[in-house]
Legacy VTK file of the C-alpha trace (Angstrom):
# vtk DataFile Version 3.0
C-alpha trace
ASCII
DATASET POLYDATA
POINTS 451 float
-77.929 63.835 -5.193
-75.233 66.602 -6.560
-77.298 67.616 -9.300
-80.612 68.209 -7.482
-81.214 72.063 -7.662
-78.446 72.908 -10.047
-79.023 73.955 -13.485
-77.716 73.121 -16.626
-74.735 75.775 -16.776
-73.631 74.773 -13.047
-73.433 70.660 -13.748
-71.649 71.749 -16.593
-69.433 74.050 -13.986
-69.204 70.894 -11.963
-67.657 69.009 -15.108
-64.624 70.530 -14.618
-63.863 69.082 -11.056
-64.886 66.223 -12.362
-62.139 66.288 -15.005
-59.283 68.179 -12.981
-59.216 65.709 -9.843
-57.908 62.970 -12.194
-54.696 64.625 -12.051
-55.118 65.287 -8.214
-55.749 62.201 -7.121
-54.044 59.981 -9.835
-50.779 61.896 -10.424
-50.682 64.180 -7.725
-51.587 62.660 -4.597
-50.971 59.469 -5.382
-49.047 57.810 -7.683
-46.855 60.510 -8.815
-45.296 61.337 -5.837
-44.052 58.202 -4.775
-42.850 57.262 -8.583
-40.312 60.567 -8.825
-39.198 59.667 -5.677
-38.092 55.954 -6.813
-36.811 57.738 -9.829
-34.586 60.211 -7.441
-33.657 57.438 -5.239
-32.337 55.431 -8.015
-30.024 58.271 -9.152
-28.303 58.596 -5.661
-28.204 55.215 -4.698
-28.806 53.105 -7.562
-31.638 51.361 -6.178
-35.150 52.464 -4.701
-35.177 52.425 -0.924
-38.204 50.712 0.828
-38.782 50.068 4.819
-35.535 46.917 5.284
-33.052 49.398 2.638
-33.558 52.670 3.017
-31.826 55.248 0.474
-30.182 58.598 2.933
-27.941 59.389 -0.303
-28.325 62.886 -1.858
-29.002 64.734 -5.151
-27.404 67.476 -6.440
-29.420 70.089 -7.157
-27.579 73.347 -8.374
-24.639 72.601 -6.532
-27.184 71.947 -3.298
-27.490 69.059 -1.273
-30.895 67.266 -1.729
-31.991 64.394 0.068
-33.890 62.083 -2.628
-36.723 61.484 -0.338
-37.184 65.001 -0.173
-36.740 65.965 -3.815
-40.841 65.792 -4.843
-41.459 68.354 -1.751
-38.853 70.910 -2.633
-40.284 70.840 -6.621
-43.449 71.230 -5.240
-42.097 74.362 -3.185
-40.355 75.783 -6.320
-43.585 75.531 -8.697
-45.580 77.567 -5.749
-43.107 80.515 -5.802
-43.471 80.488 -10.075
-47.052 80.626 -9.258
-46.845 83.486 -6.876
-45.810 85.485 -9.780
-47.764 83.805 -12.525
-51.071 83.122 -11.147
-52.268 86.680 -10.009
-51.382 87.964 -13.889
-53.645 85.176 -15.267
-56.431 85.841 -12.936
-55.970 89.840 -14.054
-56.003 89.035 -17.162
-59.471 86.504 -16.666
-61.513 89.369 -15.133
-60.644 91.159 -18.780
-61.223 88.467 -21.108
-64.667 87.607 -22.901
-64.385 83.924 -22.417
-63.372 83.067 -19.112
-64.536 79.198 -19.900
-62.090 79.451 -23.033
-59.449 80.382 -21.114
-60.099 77.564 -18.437
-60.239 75.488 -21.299
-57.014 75.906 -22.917
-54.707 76.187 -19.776
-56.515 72.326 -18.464
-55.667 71.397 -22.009
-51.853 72.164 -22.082
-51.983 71.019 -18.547
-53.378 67.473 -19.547
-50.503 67.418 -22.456
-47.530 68.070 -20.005
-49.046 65.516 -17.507
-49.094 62.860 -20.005
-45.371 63.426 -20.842
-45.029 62.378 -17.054
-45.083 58.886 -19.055
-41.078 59.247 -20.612
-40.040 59.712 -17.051
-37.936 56.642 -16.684
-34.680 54.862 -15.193
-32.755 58.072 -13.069
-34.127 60.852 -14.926
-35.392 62.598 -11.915
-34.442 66.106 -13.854
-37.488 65.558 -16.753
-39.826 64.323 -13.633
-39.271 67.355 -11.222
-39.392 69.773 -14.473
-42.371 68.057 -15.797
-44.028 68.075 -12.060
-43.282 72.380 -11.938
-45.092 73.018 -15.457
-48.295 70.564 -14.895
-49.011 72.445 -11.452
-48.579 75.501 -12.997
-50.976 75.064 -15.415
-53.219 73.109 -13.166
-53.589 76.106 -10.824
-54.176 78.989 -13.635
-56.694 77.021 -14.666
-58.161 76.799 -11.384
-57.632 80.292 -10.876
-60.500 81.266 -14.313
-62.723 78.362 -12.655
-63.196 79.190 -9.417
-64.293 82.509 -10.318
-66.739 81.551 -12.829
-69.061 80.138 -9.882
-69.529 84.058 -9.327
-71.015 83.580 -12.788
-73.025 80.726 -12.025
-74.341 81.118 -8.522
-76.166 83.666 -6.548
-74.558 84.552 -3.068
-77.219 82.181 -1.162
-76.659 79.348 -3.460
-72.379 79.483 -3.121
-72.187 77.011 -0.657
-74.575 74.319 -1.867
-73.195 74.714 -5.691
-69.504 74.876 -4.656
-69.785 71.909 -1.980
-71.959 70.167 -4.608
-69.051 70.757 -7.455
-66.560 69.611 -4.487
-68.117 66.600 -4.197
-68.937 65.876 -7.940
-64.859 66.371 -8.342
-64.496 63.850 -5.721
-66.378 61.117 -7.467
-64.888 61.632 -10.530
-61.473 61.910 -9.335
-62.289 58.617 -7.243
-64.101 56.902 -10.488
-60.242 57.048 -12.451
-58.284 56.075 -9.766
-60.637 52.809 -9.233
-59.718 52.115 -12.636
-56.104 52.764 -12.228
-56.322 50.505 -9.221
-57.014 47.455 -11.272
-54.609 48.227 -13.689
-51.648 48.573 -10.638
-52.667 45.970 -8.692
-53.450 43.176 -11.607
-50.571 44.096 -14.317
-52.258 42.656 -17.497
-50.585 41.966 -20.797
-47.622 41.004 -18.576
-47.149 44.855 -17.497
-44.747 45.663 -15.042
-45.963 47.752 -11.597
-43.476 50.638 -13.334
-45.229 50.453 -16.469
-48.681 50.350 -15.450
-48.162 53.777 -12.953
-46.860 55.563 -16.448
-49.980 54.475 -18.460
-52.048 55.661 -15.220
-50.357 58.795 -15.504
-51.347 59.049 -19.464
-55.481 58.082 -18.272
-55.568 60.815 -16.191
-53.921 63.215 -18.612
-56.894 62.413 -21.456
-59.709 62.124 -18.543
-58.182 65.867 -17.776
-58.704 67.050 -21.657
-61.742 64.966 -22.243
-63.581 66.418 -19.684
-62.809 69.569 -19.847
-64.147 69.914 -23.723
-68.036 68.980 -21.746
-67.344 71.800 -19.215
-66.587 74.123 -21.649
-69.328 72.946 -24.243
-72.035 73.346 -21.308
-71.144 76.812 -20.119
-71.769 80.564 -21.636
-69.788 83.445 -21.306
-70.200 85.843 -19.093
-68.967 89.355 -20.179
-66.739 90.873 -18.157
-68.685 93.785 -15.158
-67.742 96.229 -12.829
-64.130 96.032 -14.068
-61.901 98.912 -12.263
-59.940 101.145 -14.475
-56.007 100.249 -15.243
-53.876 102.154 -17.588
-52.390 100.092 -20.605
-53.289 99.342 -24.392
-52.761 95.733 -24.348
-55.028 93.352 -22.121
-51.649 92.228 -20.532
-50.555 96.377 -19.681
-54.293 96.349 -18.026
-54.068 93.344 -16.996
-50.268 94.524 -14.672
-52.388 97.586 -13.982
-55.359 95.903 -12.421
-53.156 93.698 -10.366
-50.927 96.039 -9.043
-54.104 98.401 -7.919
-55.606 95.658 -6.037
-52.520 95.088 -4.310
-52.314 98.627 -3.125
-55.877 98.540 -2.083
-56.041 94.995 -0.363
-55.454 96.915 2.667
-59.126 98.722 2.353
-60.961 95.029 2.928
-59.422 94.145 6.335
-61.607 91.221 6.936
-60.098 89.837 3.302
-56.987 90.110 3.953
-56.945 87.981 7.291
-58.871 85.001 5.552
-56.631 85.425 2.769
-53.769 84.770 5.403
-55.811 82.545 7.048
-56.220 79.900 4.370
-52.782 80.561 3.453
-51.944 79.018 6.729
-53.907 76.234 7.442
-54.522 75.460 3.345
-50.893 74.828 3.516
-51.438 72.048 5.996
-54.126 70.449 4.648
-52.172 70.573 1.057
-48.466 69.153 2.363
-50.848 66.084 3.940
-52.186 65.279 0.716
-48.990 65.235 -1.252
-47.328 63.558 1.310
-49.771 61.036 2.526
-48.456 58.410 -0.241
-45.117 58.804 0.151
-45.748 58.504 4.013
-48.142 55.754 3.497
-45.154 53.769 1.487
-41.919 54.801 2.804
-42.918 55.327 6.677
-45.422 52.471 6.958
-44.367 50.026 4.746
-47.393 49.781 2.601
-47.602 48.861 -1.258
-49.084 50.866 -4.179
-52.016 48.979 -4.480
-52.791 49.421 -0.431
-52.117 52.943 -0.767
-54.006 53.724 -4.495
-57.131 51.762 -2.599
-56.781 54.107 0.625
-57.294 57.167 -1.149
-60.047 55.946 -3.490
-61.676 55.233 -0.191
-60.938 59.049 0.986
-62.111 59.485 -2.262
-65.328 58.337 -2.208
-65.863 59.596 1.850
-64.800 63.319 0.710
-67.622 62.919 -1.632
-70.385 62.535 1.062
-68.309 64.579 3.364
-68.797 67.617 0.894
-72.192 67.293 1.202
-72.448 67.564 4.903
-70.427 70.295 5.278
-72.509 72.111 2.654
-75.894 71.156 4.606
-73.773 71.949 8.345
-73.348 75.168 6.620
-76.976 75.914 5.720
-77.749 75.804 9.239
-74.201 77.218 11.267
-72.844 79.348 8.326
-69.436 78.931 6.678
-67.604 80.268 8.682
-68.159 78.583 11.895
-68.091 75.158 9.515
-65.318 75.355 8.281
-63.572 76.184 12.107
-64.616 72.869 12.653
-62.828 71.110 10.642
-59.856 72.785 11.257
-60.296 71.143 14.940
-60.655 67.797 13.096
-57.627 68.276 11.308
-55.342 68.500 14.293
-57.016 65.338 15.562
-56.109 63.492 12.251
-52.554 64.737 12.335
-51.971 63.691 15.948
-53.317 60.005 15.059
-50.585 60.215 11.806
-47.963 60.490 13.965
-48.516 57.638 16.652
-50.008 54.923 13.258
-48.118 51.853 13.813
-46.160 50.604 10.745
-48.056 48.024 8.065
-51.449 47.770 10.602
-54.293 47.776 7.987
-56.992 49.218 9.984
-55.937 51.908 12.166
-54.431 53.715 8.616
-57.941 53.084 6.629
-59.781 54.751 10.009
-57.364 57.453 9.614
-58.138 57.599 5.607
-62.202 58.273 6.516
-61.607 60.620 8.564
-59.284 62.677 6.339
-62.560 62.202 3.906
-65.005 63.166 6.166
-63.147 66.741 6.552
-60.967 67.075 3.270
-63.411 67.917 0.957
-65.586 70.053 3.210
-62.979 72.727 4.317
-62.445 73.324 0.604
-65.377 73.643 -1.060
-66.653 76.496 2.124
-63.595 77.729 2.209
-63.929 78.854 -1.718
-67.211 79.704 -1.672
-67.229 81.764 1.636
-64.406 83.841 0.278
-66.167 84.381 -2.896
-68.551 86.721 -0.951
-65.326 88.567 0.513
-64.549 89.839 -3.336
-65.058 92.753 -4.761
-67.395 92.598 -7.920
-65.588 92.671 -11.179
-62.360 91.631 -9.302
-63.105 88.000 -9.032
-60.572 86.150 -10.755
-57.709 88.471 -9.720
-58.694 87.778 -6.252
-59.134 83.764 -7.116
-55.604 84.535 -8.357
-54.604 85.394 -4.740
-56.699 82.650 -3.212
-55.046 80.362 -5.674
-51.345 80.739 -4.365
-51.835 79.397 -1.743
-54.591 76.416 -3.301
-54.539 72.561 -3.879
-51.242 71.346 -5.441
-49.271 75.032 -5.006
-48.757 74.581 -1.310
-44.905 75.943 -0.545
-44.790 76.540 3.288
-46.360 73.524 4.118
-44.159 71.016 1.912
-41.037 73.202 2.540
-41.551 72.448 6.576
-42.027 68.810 5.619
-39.224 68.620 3.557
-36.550 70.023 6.188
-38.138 68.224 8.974
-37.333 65.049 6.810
-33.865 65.960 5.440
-32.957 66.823 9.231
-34.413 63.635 10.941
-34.674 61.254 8.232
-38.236 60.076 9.410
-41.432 61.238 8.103
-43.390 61.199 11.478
-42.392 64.409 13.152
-42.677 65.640 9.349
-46.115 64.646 9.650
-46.480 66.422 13.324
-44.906 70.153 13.068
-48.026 70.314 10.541
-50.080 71.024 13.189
-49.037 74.226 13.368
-50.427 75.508 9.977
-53.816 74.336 11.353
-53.744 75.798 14.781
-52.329 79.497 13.318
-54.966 79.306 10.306
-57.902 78.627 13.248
-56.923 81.719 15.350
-56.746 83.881 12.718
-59.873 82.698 11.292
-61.295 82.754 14.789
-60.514 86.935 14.455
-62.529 87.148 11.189
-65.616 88.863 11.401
-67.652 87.103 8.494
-70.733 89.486 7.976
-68.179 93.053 8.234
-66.088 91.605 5.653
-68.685 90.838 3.235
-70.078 94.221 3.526
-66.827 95.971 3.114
-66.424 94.092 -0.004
-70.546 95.745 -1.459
-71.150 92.647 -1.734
-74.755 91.142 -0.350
-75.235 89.678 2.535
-76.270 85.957 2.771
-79.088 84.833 5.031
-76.699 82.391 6.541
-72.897 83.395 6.591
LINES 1 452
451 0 1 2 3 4 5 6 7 8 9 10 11 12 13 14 15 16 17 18 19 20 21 22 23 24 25 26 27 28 29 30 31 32 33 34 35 36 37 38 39 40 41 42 43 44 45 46 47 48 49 50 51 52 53 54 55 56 57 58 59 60 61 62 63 64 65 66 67 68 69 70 71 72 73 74 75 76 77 78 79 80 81 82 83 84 85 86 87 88 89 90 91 92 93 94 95 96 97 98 99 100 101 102 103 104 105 106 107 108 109 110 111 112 113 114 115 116 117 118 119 120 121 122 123 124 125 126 127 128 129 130 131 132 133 134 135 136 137 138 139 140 141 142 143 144 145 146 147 148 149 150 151 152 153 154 155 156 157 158 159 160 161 162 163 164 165 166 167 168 169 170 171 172 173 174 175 176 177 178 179 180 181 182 183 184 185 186 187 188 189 190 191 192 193 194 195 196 197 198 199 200 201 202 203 204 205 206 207 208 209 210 211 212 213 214 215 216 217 218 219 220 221 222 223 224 225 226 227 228 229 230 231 232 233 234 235 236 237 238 239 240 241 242 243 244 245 246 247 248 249 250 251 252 253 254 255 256 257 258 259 260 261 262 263 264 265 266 267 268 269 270 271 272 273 274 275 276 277 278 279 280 281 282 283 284 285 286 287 288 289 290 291 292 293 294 295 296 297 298 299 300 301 302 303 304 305 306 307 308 309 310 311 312 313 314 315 316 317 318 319 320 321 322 323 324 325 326 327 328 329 330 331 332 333 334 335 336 337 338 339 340 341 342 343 344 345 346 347 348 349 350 351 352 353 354 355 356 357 358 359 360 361 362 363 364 365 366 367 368 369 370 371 372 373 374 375 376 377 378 379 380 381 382 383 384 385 386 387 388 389 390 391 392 393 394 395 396 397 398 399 400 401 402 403 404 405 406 407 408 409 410 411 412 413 414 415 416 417 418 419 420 421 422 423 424 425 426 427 428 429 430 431 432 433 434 435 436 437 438 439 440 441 442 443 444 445 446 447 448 449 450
């Protein structure tokens, strides 16, 4: 079904969602999480807090105060400010370079390597974790940054949504695929493995799926020399590179219709991002369900996103993007709203909730890169992806900053959960001012049938 109408070059494209959700949906949605915050909790209280003991003892972080529960949602916050400064250089420096897929390549791969030290994370050593945690997302999102602007490369304006929704979805499967796998290995223990032990070899599988994975994407695509790259002073490719980025800050302001989705999706992306990074920890330390409940709720999202990717990619071909995507941002708020009121250790209302966080998750994503691909100038596409990243899957700041306060404050996750509704209601309205067709002619781009 995902590879009917691609070519060769784009299912090897889709390869590399297929080898990056591994660490989304092993390490950082789902097991990760969790894990450093047993670690934390064991360093201020000297055991790990579930639903009859909970641990309200605190870290010190600098000299700061920092509840343990909250520890995983501040590191989070901290690696998205790094980013804010890092990614926008490496996507500079992408539009410049004459392998983009070689560049993808070797960020995934020192990516994968740091994620699979995740595995000497052990006892109290919550410091190693949280540093560990900082450097994989990093790495994760450059990445990210060269790959989402090769589908410039690899698909015509018309063919953006079906090829990035398709790529969405083939991510989704793969992703899902590993964590099935890891399942068994949680839930069962073999060889006399202890729960601990078996979530740091999960954390080493997805580390080589990551690297393994990536070597087919970049085996199956060309490169594309760089075009209609605007002129920067400098020598080096990094004094261009600081040149180019700094002009297209300076001229962000002449693409209007850019600049509100960029703060659009900053918004609401937020929202969507803090409920996937906190949906485990929620999931376990709000209502009192094991890892094996929780590692088999998001295989199911999983495995829903990956049909729900689909429809929003065929809702699309007939409503455009833009309206699609609005959609789901109504969903959203519904899904939020039912997190907040989902009574503790009750099976079925929380696996309802998980398909309908499928049905939308993967959906809003995939449109919402590919309709912003046709609001970037040409020759400016990975500086912009740069942008687009910082705000991206797993660099979220706002969003897990919010949660983490709301927590520290009221020692409960659900009105964590709630003031996210928020991002999604700002994010709609400004995406409700957007006017689609304006901003993809301001950017010379062309004009899809359907926008």
């Amino acid at each position: 079904m995902i590879r009917r109408g691609a070519n060769p070059e784009q299912r090897s494209w889709f390869f590399y969602d297929w080898a990056n959700s591994a660490y989304i949906t092993t390490v950082a949605t789902v097991l990760y999480a969790p894990y450093l915050t047993s670690v934390a909790e064991r360093a201020a209280c000297g055991f790990v807090g579930d639903e009859d003991r909970k641990c309200t003892e605190s870290l010190s972080v600098l000299g700061i105060s920092v509840s343990a529960g909250s520890l995983v949602f501040y590191v989070v916050t901290i690696a998205t400010v790094i980013s804010a400064f890092v990614l926008p250089v490496v996507g500079a420096i992408a539009d410049r370079v004459q392998s983009r897929r070689t560049l993808m390549a070797r960020l995934a791969w020192i990516g994968a390597g740091v994620t699979a030290l995740m595995f000497f994370v052990t006892g109290s050593n919550w410091q190693l974790g949280a540093a560990l945690l900082v450097v994989a997302n990093l790495f994760y999102a450059s990445s990210i940054v060269v790959y989402d602007a090769i589908l410039i490369d690899v698909a015509e304006p018309n063919d953006r949504d079906r090829i990035s929704s398709q790529g969405w979805a083939f991510g989704y499967l793969g992703g899902g695929t590993l964590l099935g796998l890891n399942l068994v290995l949680v839930t069962v223990t073999p060889f006399g493995l202890s729960t601990e032990m078996a979530v740091r070899i999960s954390l080493v599988s997805a580390a080589v799926w990551w690297a393994y994975f990536t070597v087919v994407a970049h085996r199956g695509l060309k490169d594309h020399p760089p075009r209609g790259i605007a002129p920067a002073e400098g020598v080096t490719l990094m004094q261009r590179s600081f040149g180019q980025l700094f002009r297209t800050l300076r001229e962000l302001r002449n693409y209007p219709q850019t600049l509100i989705f960029l703060g659009a999706y900053l918004i609401y992306n937020d929202g969507i991002q803090t409920v996937i990074y906190s949906s485990s920890v929620y999931g376990e330390k709000e209502l009192g369900f094991g890892t094996s409940t929780l590692i088999a709720t998001i295989l199911i999202v999983q495995f829903v996103a990956f049909a729900g990717a689909l429809v929003f990619g065929r809702v699309a071909a007939r409503i455009g993007a833009h309206r699609t995507i609005g959609g789901g941002l109504v969903v959203w708020i519904v899904v939020v709203c039912a997190a907040f009121v989902l009574p503790e250790q009750q099976i079925v209302p929380f696996l309802t909730l998980a398909v309908a966080i499928g049905l939308v998750l993967g959906g809003t994503q995939a449109l919402s890169r590919s309709f912003y691909s046709q609001l970037i100038p040409r020759g400016r596409e990975a500086e912009y992806f740069s942008l687009y990243q910082a705000c991206e899957r797993g660099t979220s700041w706002l969003g897990t900053l919010v949660f983490g306060i709301v927590h520290q404050t009221t020692h409960s996750y659900r009105p964590a959960i709630l003031a996210l509704i928020a991002f999604f209601v700002i994010g709609g309205a400004l995406l409700w001012r957007l006017d689609a067709r304006q901003g993809v002619v301001e950017a010379g781009n062309e004009v899809p049938t359907v926008i």
